[in-house]
ROVOPA-518613 format. One record per residue (C-alpha): x, y, z; residue in one letter. Coordinates in steps of 0.05 Angstrom, whole numbers, padded with zeros to 5 digits, always signed. Layout:
N
XYZA...
***
This chain:
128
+01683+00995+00454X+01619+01011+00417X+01568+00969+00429X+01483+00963+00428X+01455+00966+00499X+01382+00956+00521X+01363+01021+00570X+01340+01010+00645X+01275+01034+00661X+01245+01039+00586X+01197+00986+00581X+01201+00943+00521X+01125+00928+00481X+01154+00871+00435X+01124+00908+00373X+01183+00869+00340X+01206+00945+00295X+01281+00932+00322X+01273+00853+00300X+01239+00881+00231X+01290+00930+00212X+01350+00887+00232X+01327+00831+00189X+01303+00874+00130X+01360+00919+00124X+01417+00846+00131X+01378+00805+00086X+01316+00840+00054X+01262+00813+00092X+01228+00803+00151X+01241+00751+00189X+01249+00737+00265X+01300+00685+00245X+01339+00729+00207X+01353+00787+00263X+01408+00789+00307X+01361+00818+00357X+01307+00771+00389X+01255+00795+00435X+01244+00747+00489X+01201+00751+00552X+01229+00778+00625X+01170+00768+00679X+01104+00802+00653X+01141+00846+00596X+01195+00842+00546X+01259+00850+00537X+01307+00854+00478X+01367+00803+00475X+01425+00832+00436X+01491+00813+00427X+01544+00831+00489X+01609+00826+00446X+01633+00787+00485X+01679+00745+00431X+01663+00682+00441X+01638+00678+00367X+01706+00697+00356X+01743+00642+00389X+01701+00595+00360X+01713+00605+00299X+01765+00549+00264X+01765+00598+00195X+01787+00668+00225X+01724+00688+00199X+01714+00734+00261X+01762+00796+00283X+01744+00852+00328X+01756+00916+00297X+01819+00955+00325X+01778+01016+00327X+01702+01008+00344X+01717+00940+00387X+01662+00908+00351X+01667+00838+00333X+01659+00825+00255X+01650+00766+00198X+01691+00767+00140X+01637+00745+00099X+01692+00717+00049X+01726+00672+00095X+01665+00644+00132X+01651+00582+00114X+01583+00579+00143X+01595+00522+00195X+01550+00544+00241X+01600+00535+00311X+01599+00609+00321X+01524+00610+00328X+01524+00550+00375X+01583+00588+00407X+01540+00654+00433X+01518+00657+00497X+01461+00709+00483X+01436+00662+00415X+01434+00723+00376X+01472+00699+00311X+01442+00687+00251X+01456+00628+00197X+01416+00627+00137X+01418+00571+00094X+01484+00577+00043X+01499+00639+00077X+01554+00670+00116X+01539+00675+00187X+01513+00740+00218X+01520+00779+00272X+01505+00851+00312X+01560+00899+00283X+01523+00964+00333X+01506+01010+00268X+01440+01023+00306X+01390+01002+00255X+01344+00972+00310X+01359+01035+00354X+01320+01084+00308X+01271+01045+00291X+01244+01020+00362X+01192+01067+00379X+01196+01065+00454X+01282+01093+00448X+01294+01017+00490X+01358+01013+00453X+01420+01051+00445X+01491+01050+00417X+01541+01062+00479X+01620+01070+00487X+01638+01023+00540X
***
């Protein structure tokens, strides 16, 4: 299973580039709301929340709106058949899912946007 994964050891300096480029490069902007990567604070530092794949968002979902891919193991929206209810979101246990306004929802699909653009190499895609 491919899958985004915060390094131990690498210290995180919330400069918010992984939040910025996941936002911008999903919906054109930057917006903290808007990536599926939120930086949240662990003791005197920082530490990146990101999605575990864990499925949950999966069985949640009452539209089939969410499959894991055969191949990668990542779990993806079918932006056609998502309604945009919102119970995947409240579903995640790591409240990394996005819902914009008259939007699909959103979620972490590990293509490692936020990975080359954090300065301090924090993140990485792994096989698990």
């Amino acid at each position: 299973m491919k899958k985004l994964a915060v390094k131990k050891n690498v210290e995180c300096m919330a400069c918010l580039a992984c939040v910025s480029a996941c936002s911008e490069a999903f919906f054109k902007e930057f917006d903290e709301d808007l990536s599926c990567i939120k930086i949240v604070a662990k003791g005197t530092g920082a530490k990146p929340q990101i999605c575990i794949q864990c499925g949950k968002c999966m069985r949640s979902c009452e539209h089939e709106a969410i499959t894991q891919n055969a191949k990668t193991g990542v779990y993806m929206i079918n932006k056609k058949k998502c309604v945009g209810c919102g119970k995947c979101v409240e579903a995640c246990p790591m409240k990394v899912m996005v819902l914009k306004p008259e939007s699909p929802a959103s979620k972490c699909i590990a293509c490692g946007i936020c990975v080359k653009a954090c300065p301090m190499e924090v993140l990485e895609i792994v096989e698990k």
